[in-house]
BAZA-151411 format. One record per residue: residue in one letter; x, y, z of N, C-alpha, C, O in turn. Coordinates in steps of 0.2 Angstrom, whole numbers, plus 5000, padded with zeros to 4 digits. Layout:
<pts>
AXYZXYZXYZXYZ ...
</pts>
This chain:
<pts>
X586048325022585548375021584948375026584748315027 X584748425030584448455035583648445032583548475027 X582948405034582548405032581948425035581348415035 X582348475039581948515046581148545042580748505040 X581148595042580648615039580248625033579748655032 X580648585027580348575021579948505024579748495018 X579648445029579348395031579048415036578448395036 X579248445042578748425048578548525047577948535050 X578748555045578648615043578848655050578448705050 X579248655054579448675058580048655060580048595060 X580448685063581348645063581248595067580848595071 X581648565067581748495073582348505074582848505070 X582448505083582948515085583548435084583448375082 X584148465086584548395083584848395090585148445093 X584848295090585148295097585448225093585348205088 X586048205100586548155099586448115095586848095090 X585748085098585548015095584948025090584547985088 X585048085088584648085082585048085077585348145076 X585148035072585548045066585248085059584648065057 X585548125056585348175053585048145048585148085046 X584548175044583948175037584448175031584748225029 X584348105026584848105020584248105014583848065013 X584248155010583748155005584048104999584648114998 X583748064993584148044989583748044981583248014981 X583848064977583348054972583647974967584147964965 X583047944967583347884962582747854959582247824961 X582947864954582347824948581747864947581247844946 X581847934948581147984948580947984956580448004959 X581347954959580847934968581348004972581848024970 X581048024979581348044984581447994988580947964990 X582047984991582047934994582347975002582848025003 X582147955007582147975013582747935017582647875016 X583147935021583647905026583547935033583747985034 X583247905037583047965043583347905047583947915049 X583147845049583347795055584047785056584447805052 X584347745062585047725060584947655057585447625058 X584547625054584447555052584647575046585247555044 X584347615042584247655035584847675035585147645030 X585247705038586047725039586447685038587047685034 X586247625041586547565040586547515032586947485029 X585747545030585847505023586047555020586047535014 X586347615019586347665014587247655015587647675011 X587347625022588247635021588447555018589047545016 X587947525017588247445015587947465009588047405006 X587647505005587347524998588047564994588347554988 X588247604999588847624996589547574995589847564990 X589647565000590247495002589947444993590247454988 X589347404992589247374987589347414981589647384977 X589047494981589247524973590047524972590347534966 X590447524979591247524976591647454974592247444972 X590947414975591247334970590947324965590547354964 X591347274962590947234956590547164959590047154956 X590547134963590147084966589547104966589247154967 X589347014964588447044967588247034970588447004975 X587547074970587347094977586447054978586047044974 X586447034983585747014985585347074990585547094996 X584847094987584547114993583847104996583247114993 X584047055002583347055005582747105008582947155008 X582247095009581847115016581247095014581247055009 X580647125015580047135014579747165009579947225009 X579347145005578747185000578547255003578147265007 X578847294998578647365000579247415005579147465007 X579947375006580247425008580647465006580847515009 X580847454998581247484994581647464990581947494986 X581747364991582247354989582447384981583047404980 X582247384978582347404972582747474970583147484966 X582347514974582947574976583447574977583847604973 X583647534983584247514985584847494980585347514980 X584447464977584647404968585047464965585647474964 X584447504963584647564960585147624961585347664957 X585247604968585647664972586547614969587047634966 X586447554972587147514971587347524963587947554962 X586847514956587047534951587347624951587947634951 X586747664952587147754951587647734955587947684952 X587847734959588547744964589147714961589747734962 X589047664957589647624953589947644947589847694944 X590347614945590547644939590247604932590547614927 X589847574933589347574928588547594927588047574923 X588847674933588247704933587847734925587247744924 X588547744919588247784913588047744907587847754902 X588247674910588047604907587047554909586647564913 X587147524902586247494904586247484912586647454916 X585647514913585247464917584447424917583847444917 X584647374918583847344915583647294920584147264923 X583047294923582547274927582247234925582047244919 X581847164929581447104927581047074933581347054938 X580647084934580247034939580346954938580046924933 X580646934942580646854939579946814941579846764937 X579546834945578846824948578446824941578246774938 X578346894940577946914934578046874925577646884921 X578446844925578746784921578446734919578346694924 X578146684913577846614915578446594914578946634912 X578546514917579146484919579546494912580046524910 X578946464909579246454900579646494896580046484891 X579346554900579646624898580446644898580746674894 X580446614904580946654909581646644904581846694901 X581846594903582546574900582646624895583146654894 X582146614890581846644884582146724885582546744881 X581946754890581946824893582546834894582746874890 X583046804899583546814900584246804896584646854896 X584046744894584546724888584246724881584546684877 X583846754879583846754871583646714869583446674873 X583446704861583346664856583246684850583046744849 X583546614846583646634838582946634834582446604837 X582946654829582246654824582246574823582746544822 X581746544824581446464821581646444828581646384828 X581846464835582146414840581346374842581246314844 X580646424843580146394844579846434840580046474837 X579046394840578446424837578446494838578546514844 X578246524835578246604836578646644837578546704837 X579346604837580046654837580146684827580446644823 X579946724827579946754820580446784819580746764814 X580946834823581446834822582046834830581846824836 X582646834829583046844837582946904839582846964836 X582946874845583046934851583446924855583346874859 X583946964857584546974863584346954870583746964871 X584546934874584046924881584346984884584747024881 X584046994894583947054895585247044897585547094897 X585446994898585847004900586147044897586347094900 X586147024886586547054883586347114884586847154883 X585747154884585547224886585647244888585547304888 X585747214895586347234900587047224900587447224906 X587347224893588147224895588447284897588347344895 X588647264900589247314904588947374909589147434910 X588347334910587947384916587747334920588147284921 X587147354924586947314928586047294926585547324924 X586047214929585547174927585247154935585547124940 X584547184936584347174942583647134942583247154938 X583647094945583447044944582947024952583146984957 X582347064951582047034957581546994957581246974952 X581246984964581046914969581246874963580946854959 X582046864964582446794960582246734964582446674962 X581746734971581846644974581346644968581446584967 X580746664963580346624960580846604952580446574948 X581346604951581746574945581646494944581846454949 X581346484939581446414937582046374938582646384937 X581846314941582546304943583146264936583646244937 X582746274929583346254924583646324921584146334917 X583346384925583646454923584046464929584546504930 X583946424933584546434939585246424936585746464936 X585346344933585646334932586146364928586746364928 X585846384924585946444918586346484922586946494922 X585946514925586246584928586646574933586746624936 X586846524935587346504939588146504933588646534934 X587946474928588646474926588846544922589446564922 X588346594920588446654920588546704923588646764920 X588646674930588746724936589646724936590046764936 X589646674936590346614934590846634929591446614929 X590446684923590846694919590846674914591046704909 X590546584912590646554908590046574903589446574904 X590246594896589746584890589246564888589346504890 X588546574885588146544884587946524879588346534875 X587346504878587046494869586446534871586346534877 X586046574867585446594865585046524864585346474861 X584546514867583946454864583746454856583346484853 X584246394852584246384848584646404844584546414838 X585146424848585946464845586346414844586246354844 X587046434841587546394838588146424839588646404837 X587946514843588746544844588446554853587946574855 X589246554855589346584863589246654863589446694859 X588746674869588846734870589146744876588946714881 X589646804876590046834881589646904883589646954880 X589446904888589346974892589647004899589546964904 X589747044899589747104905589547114908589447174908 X589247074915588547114916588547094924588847034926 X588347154929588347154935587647124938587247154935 X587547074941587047054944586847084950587347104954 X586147104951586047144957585247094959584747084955 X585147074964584347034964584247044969584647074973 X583447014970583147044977582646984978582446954974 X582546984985582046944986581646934992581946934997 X581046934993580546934999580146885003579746885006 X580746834999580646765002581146715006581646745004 X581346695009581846665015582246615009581946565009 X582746625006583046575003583546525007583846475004 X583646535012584046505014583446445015583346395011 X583046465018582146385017582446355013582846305013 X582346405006582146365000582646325001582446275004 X583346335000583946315000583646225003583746175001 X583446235009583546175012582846145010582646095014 X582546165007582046125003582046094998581846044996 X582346134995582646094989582446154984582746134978 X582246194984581846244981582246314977582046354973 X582746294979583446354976584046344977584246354982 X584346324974585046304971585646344978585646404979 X586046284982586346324987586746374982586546434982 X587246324979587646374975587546414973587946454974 X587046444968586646494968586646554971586746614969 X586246534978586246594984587046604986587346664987 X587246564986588046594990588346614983588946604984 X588146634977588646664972588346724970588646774967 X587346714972587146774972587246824977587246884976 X587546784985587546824989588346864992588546884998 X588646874986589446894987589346954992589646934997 X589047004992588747054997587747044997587247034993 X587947075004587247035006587147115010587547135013 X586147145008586047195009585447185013585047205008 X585047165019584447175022584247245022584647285023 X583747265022583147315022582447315027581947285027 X582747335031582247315040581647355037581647405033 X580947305040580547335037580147395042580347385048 X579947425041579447485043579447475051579747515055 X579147425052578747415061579447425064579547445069 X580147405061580647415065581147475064581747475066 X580847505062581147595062580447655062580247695058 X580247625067579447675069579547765070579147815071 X580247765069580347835075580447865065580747915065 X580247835058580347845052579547885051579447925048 X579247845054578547815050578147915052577847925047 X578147955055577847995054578148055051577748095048 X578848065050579248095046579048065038579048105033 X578948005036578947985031578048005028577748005022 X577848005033577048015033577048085030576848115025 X577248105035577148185031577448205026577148245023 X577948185024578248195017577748165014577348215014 X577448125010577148075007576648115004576448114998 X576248155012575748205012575648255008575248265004 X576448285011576648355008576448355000576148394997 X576748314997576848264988576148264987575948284982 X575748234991575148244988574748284987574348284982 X574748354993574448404994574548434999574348425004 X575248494997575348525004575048555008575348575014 X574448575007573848615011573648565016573148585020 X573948485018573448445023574048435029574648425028 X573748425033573948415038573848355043573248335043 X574348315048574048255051573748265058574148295062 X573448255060573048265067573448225072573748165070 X573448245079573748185082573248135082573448085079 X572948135083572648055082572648005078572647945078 X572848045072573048005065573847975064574047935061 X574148035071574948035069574947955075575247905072 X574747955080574547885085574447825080574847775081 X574047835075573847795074574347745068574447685067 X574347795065575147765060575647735063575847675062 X575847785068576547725074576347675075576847645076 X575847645075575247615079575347525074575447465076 X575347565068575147515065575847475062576347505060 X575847425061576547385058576447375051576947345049 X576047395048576247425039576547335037577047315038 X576047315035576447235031576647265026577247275025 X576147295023576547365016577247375015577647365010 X577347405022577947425020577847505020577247535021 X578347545018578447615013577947605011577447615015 X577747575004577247564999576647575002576347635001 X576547535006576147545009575847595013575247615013 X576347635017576147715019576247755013575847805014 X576447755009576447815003575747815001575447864999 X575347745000574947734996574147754999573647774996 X574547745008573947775011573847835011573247865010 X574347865010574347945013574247975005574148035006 X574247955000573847974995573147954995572748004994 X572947914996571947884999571947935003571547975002 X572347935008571948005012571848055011571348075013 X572348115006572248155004571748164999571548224998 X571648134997571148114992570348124996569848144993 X570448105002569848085006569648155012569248165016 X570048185010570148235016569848295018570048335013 X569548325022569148375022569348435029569648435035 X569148495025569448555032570148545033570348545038 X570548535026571248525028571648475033572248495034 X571348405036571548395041571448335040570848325037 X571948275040571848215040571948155047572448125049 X571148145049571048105054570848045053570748025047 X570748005059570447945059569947925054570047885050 X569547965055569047965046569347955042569147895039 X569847975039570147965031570547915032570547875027 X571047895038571347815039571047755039571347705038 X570547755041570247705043569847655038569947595037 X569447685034569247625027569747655021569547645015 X570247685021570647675016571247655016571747685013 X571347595020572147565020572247535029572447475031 X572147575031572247555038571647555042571647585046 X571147505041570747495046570947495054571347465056 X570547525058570647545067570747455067571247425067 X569947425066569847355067570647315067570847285072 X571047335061571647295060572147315065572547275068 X572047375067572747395071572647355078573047325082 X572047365080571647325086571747255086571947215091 X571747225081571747145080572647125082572947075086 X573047165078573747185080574047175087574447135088 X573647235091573747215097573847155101574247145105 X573247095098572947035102573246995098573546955101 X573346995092573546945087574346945085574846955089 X574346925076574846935075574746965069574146975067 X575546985064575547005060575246965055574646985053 X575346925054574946885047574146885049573646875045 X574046905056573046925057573046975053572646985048 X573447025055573447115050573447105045572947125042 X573947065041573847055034573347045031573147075026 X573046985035572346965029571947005032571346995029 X571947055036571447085036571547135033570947155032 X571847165031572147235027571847195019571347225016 X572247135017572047105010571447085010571147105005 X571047055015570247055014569747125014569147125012 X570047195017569547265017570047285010569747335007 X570447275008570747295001570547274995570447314990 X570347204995569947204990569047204990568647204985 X568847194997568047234996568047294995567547324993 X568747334996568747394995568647424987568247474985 X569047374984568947384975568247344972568047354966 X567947314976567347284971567547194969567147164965 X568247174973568447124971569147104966569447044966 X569347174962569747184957570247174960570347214965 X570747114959571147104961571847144958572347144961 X571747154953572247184951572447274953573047304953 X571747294953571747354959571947364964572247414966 X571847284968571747274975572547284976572847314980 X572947224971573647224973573947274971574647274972 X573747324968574047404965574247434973574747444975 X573547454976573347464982573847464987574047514990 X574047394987574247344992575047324993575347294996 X575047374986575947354984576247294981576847304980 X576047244980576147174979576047154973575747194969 X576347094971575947094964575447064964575147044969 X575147054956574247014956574746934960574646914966 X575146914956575346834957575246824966574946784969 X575546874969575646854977575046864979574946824983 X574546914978573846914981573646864979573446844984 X573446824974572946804972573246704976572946664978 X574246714975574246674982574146644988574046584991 X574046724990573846734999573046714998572846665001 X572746754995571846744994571746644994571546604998 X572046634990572046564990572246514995571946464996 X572946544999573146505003572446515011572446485015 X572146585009571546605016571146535014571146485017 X570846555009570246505006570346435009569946405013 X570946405008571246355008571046325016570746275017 X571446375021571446385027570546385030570446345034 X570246405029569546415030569146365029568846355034 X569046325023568946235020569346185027569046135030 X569846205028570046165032569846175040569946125044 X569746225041569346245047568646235046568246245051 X568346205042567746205042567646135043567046115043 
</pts>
């Protein structure tokens, strides 16, 4: 599908090396395919929905994975079967087994009655299971033999449960580390990672970032417009964000926008400070980040839970990062 003039609002001519515009709707989202990077994960997105194997997908916070997750489920043949979704992050540890696998009424205080875990509600569909590097490592264990096939108990159970259920996880943390830290079970990764799907983040499919800018735009109010200076300055910037990240901006700007035209003014204290992109130059990425995370949350008043709204991430990993600055700072001092 040609996305010439419903996006940049004028046809774009098509040459060899420009690979064609793939539109996809998933989960209420539009999802955009413009790079050959993105080609690449859309063709090993397909290649995975034609198996039953699971699937891991990496990359960075804010590129999409989740979509992807999504796309592997519709494309499969357990596309008209559950699919059910868990942040394993957003979990207290104590939680998590409980969540996954169940439990019977009296297993602990306040189990008043059973409840199924998320796998059984995902039988015979797909159970997606992301940033899995934060899984407790005795839920690993668990979920290793379930991947395996073998039966379980509900917490505080006395019958096997058999499920059907496709694992699909994601994560934005380097497991192979953990792995050799000790941190994530080898066997684990190599049984979550039967097919293995990376998700290149933003800074390395730049020739996306203004096509994507304008669409995002469009959605939020077709009467605005990007100025060059603004469209410069987007390329410009390496988006720790991610997607997330530009969608979120270009709703702050339109928001912010005046005389129909969204410039320098509207980018600048809402997402993308100049200051940041400047520091980029000279610095590094992890300079950009903390400075995006430190103008994001003076930007809310300190709300971290707005901040990481904002910011794309969740509260647990900003209030990480904030920690680990703090940290860094004491010790410079």
């Amino acid at each position: 599908m040609h996305l010439a003039r419903d996006i940049a609002g004028s046809a774009m001519p098509e040459t060899p090396s420009q690979p064609e515009t793939e539109v996809l709707c998933l989960m209420g989202s539009t999802v955009l395919i413009a790079s050959r990077a993105m080609h690449e994960v859309l063709r090993l997105t397909r290649k995975a929905a034609r198996s039953d194997a699971a699937v891991l997908i990496t990359g960075e916070t804010g590129v999409g994975k989740e979509l992807v997750a999504r796309a592997v489920h519709d494309g499969s043949l357990r596309r008209a079967r559950p699919w059910v979704d868990v942040n394993c992050a957003a979990l207290p540890d104590h939680l998590i087994e409980s969540e996954l696998f169940g439990y019977e009424k009296g297993a602990f205080s306040g189990a008043g009655t059973c409840k199924p875990g998320l796998f059984e509600l995902a039988h015979s569909g797909s159970l997606f299971l992301d940033e899995i590097g934060e899984l407790d490592p005795r839920a690993q264990v668990k979920l290793l033999r379930v991947l395996d096939g073998a039966p379980y108990y509900r917490l505080g159970g006395t019958r096997k449960v058999i499920v059907d259920t496709r694992v699909i996880a994601a994560t934005n943390a380097n497991l192979e580390a953990a792995v050799r830290r000790g941190a994530f079970r080898s066997d684990l990764y190599y049984r979550l990672g039967q097919l293995q799907i990376t998700v290149p983040p933003l800074r390395e499919r730049r020739d996306e970032i203004e096509l994507l800018a304008r669409f995002f735009l469009e959605r939020a109010c077709a009467d605005l417009r990007l100025s060059p200076s603004a469209v410069m300055l987007l390329r410009d910037h390496d988006w720790p964000g991610n997607v997330r990240e530009l969608r979120n901006c270009m709703i702050r700007a339109a928001a912010m926008a005046e005389d129909g035209v969204i410039d320098l003014r509207h980018l600048g204290p809402v997402g993308v400070p100049v200051a940041g992109v400047q520091a980029a130059r000279q610095g590094t990425i992890e300079g950009l980040e903390r400075e995006l995370i430190h103008s994001t949350v003076a930007q809310t008043g300190g709300n971290q839970q707005r901040a990481a709204e904002l910011l794309g991430i969740s509260r647990r990993t900003l209030y990480r990062k904030l920690r680990a600055y703090e940290q860094e700072t004491v010790g410079i001092s």
